[in-house]
Rosetta silent file (secondary structure, phi, psi, omega in degrees, C-alpha in Angstrom):
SEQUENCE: XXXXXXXXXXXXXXXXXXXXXXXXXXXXXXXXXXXXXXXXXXXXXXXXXXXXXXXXXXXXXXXXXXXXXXXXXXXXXXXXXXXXXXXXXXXXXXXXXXXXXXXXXXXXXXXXXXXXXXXXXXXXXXXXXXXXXXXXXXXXXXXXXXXXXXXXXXXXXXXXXXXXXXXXXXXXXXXXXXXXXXXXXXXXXXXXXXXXXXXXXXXXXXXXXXXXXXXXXXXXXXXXXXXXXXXXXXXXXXXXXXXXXXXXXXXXXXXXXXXXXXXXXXXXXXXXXXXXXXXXXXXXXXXXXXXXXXXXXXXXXXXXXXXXXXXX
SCORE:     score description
SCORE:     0.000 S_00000001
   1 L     0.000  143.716 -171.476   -8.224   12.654  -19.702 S_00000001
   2 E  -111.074  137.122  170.617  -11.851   11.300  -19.830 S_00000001
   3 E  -121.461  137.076  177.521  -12.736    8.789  -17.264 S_00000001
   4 E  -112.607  148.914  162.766  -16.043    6.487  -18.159 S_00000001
   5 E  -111.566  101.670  161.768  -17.145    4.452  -14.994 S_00000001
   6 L   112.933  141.139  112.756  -19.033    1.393  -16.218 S_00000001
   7 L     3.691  -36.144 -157.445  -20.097   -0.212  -19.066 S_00000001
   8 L  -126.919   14.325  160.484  -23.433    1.544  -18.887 S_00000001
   9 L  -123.830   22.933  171.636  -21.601    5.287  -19.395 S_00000001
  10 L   -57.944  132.452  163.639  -20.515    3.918  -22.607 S_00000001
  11 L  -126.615  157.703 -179.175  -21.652    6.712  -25.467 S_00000001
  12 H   -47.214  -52.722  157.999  -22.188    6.740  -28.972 S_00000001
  13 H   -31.733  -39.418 -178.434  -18.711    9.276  -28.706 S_00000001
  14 H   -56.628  -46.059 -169.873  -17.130    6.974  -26.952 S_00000001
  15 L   -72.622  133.310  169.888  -16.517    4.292  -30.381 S_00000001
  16 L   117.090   79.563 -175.363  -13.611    4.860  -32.070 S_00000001
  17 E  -161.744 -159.998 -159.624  -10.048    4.634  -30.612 S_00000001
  18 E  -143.616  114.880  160.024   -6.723    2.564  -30.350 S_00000001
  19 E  -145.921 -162.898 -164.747   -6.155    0.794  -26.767 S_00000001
  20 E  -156.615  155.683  179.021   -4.867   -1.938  -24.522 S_00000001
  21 E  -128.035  137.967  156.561   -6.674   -3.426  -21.433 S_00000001
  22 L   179.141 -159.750 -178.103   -5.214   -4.666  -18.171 S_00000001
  23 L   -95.882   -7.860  154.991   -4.574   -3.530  -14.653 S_00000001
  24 L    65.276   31.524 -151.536   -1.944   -1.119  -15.032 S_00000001
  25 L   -89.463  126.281  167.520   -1.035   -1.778  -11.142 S_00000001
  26 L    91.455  -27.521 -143.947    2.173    0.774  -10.853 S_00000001
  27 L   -12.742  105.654  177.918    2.456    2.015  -14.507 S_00000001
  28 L  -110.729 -173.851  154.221    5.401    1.392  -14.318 S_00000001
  29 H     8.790  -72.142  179.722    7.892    0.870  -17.532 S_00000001
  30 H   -88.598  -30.000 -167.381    6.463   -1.293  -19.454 S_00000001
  31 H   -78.915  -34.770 -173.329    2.833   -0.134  -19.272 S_00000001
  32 H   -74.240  -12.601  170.175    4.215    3.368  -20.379 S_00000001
  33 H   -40.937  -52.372 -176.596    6.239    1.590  -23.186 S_00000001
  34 H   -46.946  -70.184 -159.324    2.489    0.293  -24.024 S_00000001
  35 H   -85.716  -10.704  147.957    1.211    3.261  -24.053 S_00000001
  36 H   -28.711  -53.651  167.133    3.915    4.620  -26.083 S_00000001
  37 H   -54.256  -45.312  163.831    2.684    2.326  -28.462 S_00000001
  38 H   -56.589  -39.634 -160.921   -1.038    3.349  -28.337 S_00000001
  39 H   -61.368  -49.612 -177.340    0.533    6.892  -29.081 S_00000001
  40 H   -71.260  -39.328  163.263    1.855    6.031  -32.003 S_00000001
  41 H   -13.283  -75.993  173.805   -1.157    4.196  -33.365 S_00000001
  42 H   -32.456  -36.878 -162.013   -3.243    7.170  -32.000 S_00000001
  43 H   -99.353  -26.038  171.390   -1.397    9.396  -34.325 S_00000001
  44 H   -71.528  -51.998 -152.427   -1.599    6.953  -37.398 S_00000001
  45 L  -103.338    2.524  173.794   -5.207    6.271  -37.026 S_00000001
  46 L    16.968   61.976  177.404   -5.805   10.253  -35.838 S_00000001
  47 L  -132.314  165.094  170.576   -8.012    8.517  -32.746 S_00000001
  48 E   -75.243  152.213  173.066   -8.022    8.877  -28.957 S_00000001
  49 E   -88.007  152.101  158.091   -5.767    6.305  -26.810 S_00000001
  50 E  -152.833  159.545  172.810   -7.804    4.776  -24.453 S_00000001
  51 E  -100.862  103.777  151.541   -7.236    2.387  -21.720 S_00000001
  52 E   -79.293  148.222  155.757   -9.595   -0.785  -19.779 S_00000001
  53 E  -158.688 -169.800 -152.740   -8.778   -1.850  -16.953 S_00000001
  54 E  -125.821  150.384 -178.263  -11.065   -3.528  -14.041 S_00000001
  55 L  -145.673   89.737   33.770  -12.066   -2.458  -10.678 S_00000001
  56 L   -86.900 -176.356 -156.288  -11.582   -4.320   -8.216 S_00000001
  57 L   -76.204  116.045 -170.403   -8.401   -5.773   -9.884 S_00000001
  58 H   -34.543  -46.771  132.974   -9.840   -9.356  -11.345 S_00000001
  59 H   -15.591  -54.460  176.616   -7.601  -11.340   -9.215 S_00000001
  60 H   -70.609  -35.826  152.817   -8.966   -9.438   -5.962 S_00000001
  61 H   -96.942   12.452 -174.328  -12.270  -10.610   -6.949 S_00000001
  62 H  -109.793    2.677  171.947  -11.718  -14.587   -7.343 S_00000001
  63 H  -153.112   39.600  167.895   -9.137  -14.752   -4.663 S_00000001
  64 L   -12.298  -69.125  168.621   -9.876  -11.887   -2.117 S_00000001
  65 L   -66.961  -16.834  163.906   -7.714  -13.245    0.492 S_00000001
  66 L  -106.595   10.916 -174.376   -4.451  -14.093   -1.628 S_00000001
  67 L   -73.900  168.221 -144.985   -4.193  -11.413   -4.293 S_00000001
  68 L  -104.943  148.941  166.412   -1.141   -9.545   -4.152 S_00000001
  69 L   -60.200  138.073 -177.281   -0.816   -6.142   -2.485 S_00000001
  70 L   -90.078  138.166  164.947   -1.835   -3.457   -5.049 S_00000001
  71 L   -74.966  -51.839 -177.824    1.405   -1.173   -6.044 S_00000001
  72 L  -134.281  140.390  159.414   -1.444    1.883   -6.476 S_00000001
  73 L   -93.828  177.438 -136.486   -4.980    2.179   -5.850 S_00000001
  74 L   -74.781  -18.172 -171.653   -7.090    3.500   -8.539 S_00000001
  75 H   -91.300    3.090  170.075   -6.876    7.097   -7.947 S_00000001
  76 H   -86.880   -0.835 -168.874   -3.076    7.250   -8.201 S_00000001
  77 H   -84.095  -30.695 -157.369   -3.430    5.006  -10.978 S_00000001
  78 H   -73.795  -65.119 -178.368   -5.918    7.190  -12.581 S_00000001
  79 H   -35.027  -66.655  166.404   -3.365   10.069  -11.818 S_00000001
  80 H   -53.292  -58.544 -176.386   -0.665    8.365  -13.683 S_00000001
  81 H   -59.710  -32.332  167.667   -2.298    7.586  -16.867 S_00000001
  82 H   -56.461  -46.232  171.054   -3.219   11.070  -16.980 S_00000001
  83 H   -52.251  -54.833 -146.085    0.787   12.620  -16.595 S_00000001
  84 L   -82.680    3.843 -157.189    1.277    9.962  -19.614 S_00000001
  85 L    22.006   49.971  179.458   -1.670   11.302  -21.558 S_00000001
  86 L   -78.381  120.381  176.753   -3.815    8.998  -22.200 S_00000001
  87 L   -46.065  -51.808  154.893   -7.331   10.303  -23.216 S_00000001
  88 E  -158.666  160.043 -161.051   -9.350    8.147  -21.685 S_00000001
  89 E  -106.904  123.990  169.518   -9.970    5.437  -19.394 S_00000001
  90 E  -106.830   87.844 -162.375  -12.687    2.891  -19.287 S_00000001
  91 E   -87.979  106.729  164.675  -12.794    1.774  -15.617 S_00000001
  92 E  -120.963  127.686  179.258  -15.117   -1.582  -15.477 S_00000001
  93 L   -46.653  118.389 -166.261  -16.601   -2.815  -12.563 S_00000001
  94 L  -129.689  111.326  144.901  -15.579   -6.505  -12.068 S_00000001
  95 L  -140.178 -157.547 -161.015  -17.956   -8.524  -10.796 S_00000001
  96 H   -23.575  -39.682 -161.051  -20.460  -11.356  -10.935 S_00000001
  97 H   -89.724  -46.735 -167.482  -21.690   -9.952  -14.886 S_00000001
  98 H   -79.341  -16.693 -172.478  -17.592   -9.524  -15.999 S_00000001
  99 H   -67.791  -57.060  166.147  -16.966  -12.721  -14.744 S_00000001
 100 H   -40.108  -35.974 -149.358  -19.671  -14.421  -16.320 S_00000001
 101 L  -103.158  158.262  177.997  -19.355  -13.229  -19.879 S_00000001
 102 L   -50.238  163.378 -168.236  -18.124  -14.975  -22.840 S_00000001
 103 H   -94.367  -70.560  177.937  -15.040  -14.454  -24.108 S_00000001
 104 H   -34.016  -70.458 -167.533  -17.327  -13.834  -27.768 S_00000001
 105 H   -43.127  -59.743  178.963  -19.678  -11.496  -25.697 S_00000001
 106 H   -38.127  -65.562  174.496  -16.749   -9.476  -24.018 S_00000001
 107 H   -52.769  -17.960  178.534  -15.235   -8.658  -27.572 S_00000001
 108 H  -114.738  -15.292  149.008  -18.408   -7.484  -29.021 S_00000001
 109 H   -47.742  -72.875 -166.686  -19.844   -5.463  -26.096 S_00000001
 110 H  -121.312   35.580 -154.988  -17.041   -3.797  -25.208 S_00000001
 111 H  -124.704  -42.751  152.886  -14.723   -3.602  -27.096 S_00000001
 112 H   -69.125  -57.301  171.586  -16.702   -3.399  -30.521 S_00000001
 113 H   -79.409  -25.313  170.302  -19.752   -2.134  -29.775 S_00000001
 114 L  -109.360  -19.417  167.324  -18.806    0.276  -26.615 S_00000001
 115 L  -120.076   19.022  175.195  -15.604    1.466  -27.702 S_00000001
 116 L    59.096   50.583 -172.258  -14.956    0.752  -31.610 S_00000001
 117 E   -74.602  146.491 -178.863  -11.522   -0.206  -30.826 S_00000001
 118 L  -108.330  -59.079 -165.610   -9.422    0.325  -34.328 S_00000001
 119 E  -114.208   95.842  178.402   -6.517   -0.870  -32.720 S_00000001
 120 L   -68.650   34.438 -142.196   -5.711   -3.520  -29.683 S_00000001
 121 L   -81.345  140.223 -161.762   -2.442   -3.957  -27.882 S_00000001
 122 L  -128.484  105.369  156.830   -2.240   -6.868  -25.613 S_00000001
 123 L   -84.710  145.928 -158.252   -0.156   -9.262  -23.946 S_00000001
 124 L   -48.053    2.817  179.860    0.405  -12.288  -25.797 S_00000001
 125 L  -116.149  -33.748  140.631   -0.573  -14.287  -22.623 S_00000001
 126 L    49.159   69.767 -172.881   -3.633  -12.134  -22.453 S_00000001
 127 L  -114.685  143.063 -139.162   -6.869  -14.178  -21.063 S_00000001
 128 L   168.385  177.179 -175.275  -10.349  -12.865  -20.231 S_00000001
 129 L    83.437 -166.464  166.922  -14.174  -14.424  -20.622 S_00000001
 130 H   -62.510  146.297  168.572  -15.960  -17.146  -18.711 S_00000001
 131 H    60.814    0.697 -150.828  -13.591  -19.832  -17.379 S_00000001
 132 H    65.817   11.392  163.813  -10.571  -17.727  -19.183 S_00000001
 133 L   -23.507  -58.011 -154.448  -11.717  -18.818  -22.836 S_00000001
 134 L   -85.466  165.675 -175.690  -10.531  -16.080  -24.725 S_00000001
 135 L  -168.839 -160.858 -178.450   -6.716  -15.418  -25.475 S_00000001
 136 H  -106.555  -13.302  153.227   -5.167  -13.410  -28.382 S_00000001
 137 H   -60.741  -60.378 -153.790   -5.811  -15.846  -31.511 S_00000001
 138 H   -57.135  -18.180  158.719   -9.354  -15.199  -30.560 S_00000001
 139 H   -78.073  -26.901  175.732   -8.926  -11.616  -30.657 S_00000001
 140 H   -77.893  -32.451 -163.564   -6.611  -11.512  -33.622 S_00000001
 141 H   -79.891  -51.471  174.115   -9.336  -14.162  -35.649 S_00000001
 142 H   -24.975  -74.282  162.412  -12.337  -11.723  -34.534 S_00000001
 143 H   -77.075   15.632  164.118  -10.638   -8.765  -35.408 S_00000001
 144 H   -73.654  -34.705 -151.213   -9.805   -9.541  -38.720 S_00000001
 145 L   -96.144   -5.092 -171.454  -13.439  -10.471  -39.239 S_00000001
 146 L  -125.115  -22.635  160.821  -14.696   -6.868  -37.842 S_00000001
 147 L   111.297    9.066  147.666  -11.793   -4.920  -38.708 S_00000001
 148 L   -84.561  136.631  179.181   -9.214   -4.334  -35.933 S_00000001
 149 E  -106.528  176.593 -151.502   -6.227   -5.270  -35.789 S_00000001
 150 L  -139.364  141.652 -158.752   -4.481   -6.975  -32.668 S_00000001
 151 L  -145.059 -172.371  176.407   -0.995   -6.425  -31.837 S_00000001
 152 L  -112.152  147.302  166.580    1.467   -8.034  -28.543 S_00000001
 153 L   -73.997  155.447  119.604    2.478   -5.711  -26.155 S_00000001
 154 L   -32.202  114.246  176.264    6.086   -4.676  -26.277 S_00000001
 155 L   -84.235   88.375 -169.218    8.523   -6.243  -23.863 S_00000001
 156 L   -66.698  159.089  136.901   10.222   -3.253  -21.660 S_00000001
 157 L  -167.545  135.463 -178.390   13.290   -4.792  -20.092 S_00000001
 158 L  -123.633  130.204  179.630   15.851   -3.797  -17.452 S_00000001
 159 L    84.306   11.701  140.265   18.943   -6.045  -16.284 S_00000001
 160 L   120.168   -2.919  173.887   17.897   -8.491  -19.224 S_00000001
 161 L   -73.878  169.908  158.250   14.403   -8.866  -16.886 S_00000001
 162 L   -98.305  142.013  173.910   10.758   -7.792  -18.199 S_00000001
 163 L   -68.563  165.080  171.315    9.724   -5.330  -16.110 S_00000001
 164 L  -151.752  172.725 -165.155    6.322   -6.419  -13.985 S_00000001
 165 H   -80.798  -67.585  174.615    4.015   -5.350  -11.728 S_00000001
 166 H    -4.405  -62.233 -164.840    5.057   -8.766   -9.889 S_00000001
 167 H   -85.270  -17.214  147.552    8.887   -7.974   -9.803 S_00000001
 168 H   -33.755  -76.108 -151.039    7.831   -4.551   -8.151 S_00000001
 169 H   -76.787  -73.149  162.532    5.793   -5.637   -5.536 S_00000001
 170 H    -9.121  -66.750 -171.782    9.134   -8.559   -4.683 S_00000001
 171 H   -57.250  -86.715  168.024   11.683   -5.126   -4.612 S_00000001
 172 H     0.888  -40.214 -176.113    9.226   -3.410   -2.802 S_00000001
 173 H  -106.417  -12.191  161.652    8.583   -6.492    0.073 S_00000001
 174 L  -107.493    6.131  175.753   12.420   -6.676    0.266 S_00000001
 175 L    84.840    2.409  178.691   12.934   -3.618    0.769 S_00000001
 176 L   -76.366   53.493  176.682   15.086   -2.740   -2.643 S_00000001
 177 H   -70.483   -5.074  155.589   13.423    0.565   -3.190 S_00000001
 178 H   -66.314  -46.878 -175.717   15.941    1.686   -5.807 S_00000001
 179 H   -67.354  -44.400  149.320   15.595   -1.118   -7.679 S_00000001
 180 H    -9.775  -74.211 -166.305   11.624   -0.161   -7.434 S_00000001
 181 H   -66.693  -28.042 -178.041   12.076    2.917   -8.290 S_00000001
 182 H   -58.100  -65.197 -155.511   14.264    1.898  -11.852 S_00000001
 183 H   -61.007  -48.931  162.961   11.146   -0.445  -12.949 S_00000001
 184 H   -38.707  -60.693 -165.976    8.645    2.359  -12.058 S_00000001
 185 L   115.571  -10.259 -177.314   10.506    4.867  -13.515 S_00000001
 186 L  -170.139  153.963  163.893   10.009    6.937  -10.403 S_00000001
 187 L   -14.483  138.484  155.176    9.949    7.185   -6.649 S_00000001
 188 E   -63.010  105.711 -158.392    7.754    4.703   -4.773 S_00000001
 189 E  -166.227  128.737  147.002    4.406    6.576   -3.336 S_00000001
 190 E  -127.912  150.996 -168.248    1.773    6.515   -1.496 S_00000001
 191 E  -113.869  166.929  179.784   -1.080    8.935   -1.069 S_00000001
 192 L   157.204 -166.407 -164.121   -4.140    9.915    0.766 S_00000001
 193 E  -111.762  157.538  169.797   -5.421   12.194    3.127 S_00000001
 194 E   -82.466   94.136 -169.343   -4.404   13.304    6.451 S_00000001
 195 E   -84.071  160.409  156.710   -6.564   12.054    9.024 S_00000001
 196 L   -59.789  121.565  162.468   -7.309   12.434   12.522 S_00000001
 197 L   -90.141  177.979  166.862   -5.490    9.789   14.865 S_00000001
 198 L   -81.673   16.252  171.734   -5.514    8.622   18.471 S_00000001
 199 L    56.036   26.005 -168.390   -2.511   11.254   18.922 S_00000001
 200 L   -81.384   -2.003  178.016   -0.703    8.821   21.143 S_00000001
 201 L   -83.996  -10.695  176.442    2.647    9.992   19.293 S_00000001
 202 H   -91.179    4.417  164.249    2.329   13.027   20.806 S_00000001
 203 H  -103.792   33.765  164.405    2.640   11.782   24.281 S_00000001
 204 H  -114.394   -8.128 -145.609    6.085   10.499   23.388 S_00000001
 205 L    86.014  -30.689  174.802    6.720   13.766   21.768 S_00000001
 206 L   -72.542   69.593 -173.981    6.552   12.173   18.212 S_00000001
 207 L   -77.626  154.082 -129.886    3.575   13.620   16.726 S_00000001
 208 L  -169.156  117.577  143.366    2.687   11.641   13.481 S_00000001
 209 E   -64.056  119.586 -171.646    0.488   12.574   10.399 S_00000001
 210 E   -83.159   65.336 -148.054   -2.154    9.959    9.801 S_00000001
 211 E   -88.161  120.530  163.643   -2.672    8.154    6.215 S_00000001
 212 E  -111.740  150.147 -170.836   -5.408    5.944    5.507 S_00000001
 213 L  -100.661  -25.647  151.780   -4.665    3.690    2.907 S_00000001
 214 L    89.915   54.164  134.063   -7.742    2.299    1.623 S_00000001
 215 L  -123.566  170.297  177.507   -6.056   -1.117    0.768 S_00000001
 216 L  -105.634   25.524  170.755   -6.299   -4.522    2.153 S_00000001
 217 L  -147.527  159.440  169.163   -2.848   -5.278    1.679 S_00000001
 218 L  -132.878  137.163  157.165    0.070   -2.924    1.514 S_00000001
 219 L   -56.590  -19.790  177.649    3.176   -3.752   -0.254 S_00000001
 220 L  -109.334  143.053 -170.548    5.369   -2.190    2.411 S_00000001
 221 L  -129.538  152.553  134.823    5.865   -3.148    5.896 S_00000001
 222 E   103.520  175.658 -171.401    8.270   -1.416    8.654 S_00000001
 223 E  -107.850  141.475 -128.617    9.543    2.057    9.055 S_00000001
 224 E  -126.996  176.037  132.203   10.990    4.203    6.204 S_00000001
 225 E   -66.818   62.256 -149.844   12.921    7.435    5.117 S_00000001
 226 E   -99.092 -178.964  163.814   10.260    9.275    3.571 S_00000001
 227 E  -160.645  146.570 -162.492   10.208   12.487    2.106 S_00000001
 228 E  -128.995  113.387  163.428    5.757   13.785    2.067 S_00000001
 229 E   -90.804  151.328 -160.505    4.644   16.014   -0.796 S_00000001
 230 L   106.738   -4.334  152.546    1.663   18.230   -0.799 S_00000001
 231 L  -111.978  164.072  172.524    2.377   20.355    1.805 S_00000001
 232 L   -57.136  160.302 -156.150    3.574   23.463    2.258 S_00000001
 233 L    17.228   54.338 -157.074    6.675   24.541    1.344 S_00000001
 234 L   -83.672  169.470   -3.994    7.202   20.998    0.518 S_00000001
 235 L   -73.335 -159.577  171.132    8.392   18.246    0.151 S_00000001
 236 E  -132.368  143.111  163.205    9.498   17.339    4.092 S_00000001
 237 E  -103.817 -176.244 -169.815   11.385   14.815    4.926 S_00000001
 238 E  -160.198  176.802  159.795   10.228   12.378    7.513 S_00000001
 239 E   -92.194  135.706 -146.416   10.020    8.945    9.112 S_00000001
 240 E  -157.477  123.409  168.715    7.408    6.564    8.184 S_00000001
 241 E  -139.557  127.949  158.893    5.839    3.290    9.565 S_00000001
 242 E  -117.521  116.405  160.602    3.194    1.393    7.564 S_00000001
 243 E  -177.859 -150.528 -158.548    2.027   -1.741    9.760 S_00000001
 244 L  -112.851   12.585 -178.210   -0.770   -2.448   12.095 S_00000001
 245 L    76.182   81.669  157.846    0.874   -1.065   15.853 S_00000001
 246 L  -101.820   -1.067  170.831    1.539   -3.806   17.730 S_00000001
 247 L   -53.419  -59.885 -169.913    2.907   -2.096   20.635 S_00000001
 248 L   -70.287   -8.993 -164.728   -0.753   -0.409   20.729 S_00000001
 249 L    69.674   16.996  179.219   -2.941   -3.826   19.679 S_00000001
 250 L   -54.512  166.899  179.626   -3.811   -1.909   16.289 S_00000001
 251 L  -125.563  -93.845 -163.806   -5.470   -4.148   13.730 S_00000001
 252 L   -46.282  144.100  149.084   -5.825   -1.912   10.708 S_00000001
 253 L   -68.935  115.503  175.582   -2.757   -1.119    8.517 S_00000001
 254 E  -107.486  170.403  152.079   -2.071    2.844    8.677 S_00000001
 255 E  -142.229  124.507 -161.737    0.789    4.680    7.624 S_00000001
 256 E   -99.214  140.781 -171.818    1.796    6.806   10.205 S_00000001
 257 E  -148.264  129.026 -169.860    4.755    9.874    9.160 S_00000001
 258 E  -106.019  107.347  168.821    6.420   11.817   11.740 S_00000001
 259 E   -76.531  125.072  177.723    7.668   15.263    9.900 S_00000001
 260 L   -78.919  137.964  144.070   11.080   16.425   10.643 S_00000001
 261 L    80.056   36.817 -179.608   11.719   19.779   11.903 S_00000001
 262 L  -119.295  143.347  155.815    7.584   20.363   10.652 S_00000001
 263 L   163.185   71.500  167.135    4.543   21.476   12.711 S_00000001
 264 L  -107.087  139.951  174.372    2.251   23.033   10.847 S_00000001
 265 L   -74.730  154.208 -153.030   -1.217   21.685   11.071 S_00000001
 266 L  -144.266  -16.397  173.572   -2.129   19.189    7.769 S_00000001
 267 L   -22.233  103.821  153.051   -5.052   17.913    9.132 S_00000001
 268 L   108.965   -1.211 -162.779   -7.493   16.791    5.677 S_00000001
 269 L   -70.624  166.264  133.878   -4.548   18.094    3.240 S_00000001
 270 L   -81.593   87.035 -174.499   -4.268   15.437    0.534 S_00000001
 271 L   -59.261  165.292  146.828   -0.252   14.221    0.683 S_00000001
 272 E  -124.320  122.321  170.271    1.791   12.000   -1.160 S_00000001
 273 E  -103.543  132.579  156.675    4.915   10.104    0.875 S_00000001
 274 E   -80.494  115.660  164.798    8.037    8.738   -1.444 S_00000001
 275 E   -78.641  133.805 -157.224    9.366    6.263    0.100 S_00000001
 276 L  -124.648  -53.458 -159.407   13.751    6.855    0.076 S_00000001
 277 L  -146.794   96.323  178.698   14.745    4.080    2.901 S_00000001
 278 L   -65.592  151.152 -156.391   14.142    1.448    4.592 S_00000001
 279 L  -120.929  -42.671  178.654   15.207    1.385    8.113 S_00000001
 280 L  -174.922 -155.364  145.005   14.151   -1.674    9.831 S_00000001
 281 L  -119.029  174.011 -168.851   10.538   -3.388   10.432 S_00000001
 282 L   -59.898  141.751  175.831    7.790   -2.903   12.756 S_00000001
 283 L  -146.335  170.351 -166.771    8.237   -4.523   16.164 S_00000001
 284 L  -128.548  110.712  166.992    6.066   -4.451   19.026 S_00000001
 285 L  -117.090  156.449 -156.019    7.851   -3.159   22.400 S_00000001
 286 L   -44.776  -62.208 -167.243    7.579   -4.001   26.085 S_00000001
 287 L  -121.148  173.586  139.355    6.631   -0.120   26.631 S_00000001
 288 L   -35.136  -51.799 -155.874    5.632    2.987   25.472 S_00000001
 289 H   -80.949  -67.903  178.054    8.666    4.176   26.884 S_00000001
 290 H   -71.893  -21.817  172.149   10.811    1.893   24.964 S_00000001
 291 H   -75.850  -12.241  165.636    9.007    2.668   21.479 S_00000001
 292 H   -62.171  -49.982 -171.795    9.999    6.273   22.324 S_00000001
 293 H   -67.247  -41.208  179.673   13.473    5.582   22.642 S_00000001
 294 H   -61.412  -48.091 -178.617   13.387    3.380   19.401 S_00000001
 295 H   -70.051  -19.569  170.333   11.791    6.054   17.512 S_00000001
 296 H   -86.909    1.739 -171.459   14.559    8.603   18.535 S_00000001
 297 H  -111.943  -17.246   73.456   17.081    6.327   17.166 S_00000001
 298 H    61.305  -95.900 -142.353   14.706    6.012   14.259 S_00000001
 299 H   -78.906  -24.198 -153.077   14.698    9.577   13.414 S_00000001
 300 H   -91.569  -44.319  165.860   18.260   10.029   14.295 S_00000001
 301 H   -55.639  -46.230 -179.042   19.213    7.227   11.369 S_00000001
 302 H   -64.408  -73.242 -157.215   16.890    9.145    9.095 S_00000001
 303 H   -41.625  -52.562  163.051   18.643   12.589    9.549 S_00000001
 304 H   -18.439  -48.454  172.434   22.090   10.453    9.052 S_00000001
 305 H   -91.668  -31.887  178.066   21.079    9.057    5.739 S_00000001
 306 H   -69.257  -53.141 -165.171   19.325   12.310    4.166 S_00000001
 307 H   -53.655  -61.656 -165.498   22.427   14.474    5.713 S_00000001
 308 H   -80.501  -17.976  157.775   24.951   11.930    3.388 S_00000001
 309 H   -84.285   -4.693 -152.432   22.873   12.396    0.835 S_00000001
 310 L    23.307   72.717 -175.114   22.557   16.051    1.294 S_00000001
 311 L   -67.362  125.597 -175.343   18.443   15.987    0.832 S_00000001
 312 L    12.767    0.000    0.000   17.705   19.192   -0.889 S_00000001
């Protein structure tokens, strides 16, 4: 899969394909149904699939403090479209200039003029330009007049719902990670690298791999079932808290994952963790002493529920 960054790494090579634009948050279900759709296209029209989407998410930049916790940041997103084989990805930077432009302008930069699109898919609620002008007559009247045609996304549904990024991130914040996992299509994960911490789990005994998540929101709060891929002889299962510490007076959201019956160093590895179970949420206790004690009842719950499951 080819990834363009920008607008301005647009090539002459680039024109010519069959795609759909949005934010992809999760590809979940329905976006691969979508790109199911580009596939077939792809194969009529013997062009590359390609994908826009926007970075930061558009939402994140006009409402920074309320946009919804991202299901994946870009490079798991990136990751995904790639298992699903999409050829390539047009990642555009959205600010002050994407914001700005016409709904007219948008369609003939970059959608005519930097990628040749042959083919569009779209959802029919679909809105984009200055102010939100544009919508999908204006792309279906356009391309008629230029020679693309414009199509509705396909409506994935499970339990008689459409799947959504939306109704994710809800399972996800209640703690319904099966039902997650159906509309994904797969486990719930997140990744990053294993950093150095202030090691204070190991002066409980609990020693704890350190994930920063490089969002400002997380969909998941509270401590977990995990199981962490990307190490050796992997996966492991584990224990898992994403929150901010409040026992400790943290601020930043980490996600901290204590590997059972592991202790091999991991230090800088890149991981994934699947989230299997939720267990409870984050509290703040009296002591040290008492978050030890919590955490052995914790870990003791995890081994319960993998053990009735018989995890691998």
């Amino acid at each position: 899969m080819e990834l363009i960054r920008g607008y301005h790494n647009l090539r002459p090579c680039h024109r010519g394909c069959v795609a759909t634009i949005g934010n992809f948050d999760g590809v979940h279900l329905g976006h691969q149904a979508v790109i199911g759709q580009l596939a077939e296209k792809a194969s009529e029209f013997r062009l590359p699939t390609a994908v826009v989407l926007f970075e930061p998410q558009p939402q994140e930049f006009f409402q920074p403090v309320e946009a919804p916790a991202r299901i994946m940041r870009l490079r798991d997103k990136l990751m995904a479209l790639r298992r699903y084989s999409v050829d390539r990805v047009l990642c555009l930077r959205f600010g002050r200039w994407l914001a700005e432009m016409e709904a007219g302008d948008f369609i003939r930069r970059i959608l005519i003029d930097g990628i040749g699109v042959r083919f569009l898919v779209v959802g029919d609620d679909f809105r984009f330009g200055r102010r939100r002008a544009g919508d999908f007559g204006l792309l279906q009247r356009v391309g008629q007049e230029n020679g693309f045609a414009v199509a509705p996304m396909h409506t994935f549904s499970v339990d008689g719902m459409r799947v959504s990024s939306t109704r994710i991130r809800e399972a996800l914040a209640a703690g319904a990670l099966e039902e997650a996992a159906r509309l994904l299509g797969r486990g719930f994960r997140m990744s990053g690298r294993v950093a150095h911490g202030d090691k204070r789990g190991r002066t409980i005994g609990v020693p704890t791999a350190n994930i920063h998540l490089h969002r400002k929101v997380s969909p998941v709060r509270g401590v977990y079932v995990v199981e962490v891929l990307g190490v050796e002889d992997g996966p492991v299962a584990g224990v898992a808290n994403v929150g901010t510490r409040p026992t400790v007076e943290g601020t930043r959201t980490l996600l901290e994952v204590h590997l059972l019956d592991f202790n091999r160093d991991i230090y800088g590895q890149q991981v994934s963790v699947e989230f299997l179970h939720r267990l409870r949420d984050e509290q703040r206790f009296a002591s040290f002493d008492a978050l030890r004690v919590r955490i052995g009842q914790d870990i003791a719950e995890a081994r319960a529920w993998l053990e009735a499951r018989r995890w691998r």
